[in-house]
C-alpha positions as CSV (number, residue, x, y, z in Angstrom):
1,X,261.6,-45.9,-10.9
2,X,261.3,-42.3,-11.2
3,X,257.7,-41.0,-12.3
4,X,257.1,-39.4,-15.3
5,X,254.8,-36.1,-14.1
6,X,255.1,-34.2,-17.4
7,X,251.6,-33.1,-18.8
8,X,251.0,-32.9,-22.2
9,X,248.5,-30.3,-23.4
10,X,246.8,-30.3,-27.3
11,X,244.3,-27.1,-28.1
12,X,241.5,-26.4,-30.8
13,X,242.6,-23.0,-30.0
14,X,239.3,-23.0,-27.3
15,X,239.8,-26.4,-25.5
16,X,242.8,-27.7,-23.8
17,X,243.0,-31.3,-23.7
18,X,246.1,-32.4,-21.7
19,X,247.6,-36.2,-21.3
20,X,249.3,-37.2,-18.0
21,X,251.0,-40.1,-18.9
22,X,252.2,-42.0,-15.9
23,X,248.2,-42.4,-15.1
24,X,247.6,-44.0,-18.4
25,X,246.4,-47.8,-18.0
26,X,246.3,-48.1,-21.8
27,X,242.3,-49.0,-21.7
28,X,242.6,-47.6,-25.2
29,X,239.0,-46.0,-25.0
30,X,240.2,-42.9,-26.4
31,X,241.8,-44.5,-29.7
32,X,238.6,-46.5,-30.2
33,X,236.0,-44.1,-29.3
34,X,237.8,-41.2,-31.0
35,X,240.4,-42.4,-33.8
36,X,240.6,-39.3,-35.9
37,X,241.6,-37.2,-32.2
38,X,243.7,-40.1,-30.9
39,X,246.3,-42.0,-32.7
40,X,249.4,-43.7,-31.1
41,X,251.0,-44.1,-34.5
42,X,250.7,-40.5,-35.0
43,X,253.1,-38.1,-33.6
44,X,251.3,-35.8,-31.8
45,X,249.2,-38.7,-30.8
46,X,246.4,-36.3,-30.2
47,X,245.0,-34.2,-32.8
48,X,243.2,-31.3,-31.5
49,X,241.4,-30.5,-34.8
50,X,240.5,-33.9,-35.6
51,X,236.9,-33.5,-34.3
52,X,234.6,-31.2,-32.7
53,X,235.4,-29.7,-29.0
54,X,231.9,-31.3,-27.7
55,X,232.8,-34.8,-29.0
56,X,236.5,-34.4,-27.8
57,X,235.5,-33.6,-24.2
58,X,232.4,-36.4,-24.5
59,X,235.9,-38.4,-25.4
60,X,238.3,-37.0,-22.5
61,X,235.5,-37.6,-19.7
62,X,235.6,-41.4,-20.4
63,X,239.4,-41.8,-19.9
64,X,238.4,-43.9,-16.7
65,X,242.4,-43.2,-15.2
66,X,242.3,-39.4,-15.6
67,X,245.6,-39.6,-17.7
68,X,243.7,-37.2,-20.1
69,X,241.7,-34.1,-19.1
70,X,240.1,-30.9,-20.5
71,X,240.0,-27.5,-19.4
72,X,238.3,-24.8,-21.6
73,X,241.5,-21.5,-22.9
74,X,238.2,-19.2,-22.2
75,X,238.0,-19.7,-18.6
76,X,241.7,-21.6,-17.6
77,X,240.1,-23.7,-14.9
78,X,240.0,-27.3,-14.6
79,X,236.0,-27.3,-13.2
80,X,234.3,-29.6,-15.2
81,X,237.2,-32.5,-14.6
82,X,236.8,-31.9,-10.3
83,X,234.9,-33.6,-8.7
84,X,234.3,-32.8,-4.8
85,X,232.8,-35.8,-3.1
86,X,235.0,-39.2,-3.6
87,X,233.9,-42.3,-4.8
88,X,235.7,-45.9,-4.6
89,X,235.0,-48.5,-7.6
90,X,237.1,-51.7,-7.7
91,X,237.3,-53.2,-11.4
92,X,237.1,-56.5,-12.1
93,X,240.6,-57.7,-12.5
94,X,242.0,-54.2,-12.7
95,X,242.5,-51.6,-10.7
96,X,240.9,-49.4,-7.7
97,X,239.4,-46.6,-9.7
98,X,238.7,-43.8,-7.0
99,X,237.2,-40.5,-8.5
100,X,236.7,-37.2,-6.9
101,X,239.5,-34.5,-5.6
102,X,242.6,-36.4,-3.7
103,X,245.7,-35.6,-2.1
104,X,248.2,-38.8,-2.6
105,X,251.0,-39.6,-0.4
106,X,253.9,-41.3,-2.7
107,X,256.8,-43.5,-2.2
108,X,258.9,-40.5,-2.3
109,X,257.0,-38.6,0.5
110,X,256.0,-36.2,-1.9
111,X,252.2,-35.5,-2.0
112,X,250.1,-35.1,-5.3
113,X,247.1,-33.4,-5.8
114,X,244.5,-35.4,-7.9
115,X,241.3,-34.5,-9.6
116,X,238.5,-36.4,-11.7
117,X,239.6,-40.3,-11.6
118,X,243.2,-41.9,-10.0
119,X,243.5,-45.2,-11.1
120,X,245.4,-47.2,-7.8
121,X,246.9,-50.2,-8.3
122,X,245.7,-54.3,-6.7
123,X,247.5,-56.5,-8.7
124,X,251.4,-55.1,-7.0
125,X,253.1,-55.5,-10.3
126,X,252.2,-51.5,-11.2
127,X,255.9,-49.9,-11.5
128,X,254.4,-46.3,-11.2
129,X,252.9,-47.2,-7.9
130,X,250.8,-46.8,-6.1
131,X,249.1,-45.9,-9.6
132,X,248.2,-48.3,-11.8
133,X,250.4,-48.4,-15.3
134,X,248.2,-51.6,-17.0
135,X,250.3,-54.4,-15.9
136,X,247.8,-56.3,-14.6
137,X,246.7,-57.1,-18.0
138,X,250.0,-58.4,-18.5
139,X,250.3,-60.8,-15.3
140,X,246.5,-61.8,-16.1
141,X,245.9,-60.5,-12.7
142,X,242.3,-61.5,-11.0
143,X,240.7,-60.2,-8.6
């Protein structure tokens, strides 16, 4: 399966927020801790001008796979999402959640270049591997 690398970006017209989807593990802590920014049953899914720019990037920096992330149109650098040391945190029947700036080999040979959060998967059933896509939810996987 081919992965989708297309990222999305929404602005307030001074924030940029911008959705990766194939790093999405569908935690949903961005429709519940946001809903008048995120919607799925809206199309854009993510209205920009649904709530303040502090309270949107509050939002953003809990997206614990890094499928969304925030740069400011002023300055057109993604600072505040990079991290520079790297930190390893397994989840309880989820997936290896490893924060900080990355460089990740995939199937393909082809490298990507991480920031903030990369959500790897444990459970093997992930078809956007080696990142996780949620399906351990879905095979009830424990570990």
């Amino acid at each position: 399966m081919k992965e989708d690398q297309t990222i999305k970006e929404y602005s307030n017209g001074e924030v940029i927020i911008t959705f990766e989807a194939s790093k999405c593990i569908h935690s949903a802590k961005c429709v519940n801790g946001l809903p008048e920014v995120f919607d799925v049953k809206a199309r854009p899914w993510i209205n920009a001008s649904g709530a303040t720019t502090e309270k949107m990037v509050n939002q953003v920096q809990k997206c614990p796979s890094g499928a969304l992330g925030y740069y400011f149109k002023e300055k057109q650098t993604e600072d505040k999402n990079s991290i520079s040391e790297q930190v390893v945190e397994a989840i309880p029947n989820g997936p290896l959640m490893v924060y900080g700036n990355l460089e990740v080999k995939l199937p393909s040979g082809e490298t990507k270049k991480t920031n903030k959060v990369s959500a790897f998967c444990r459970c093997g059933a992930s078809q956007n591997k080696p990142f996780c896509d949620g399906s351990h939810k879905k095979i009830d996987f424990k570990g």
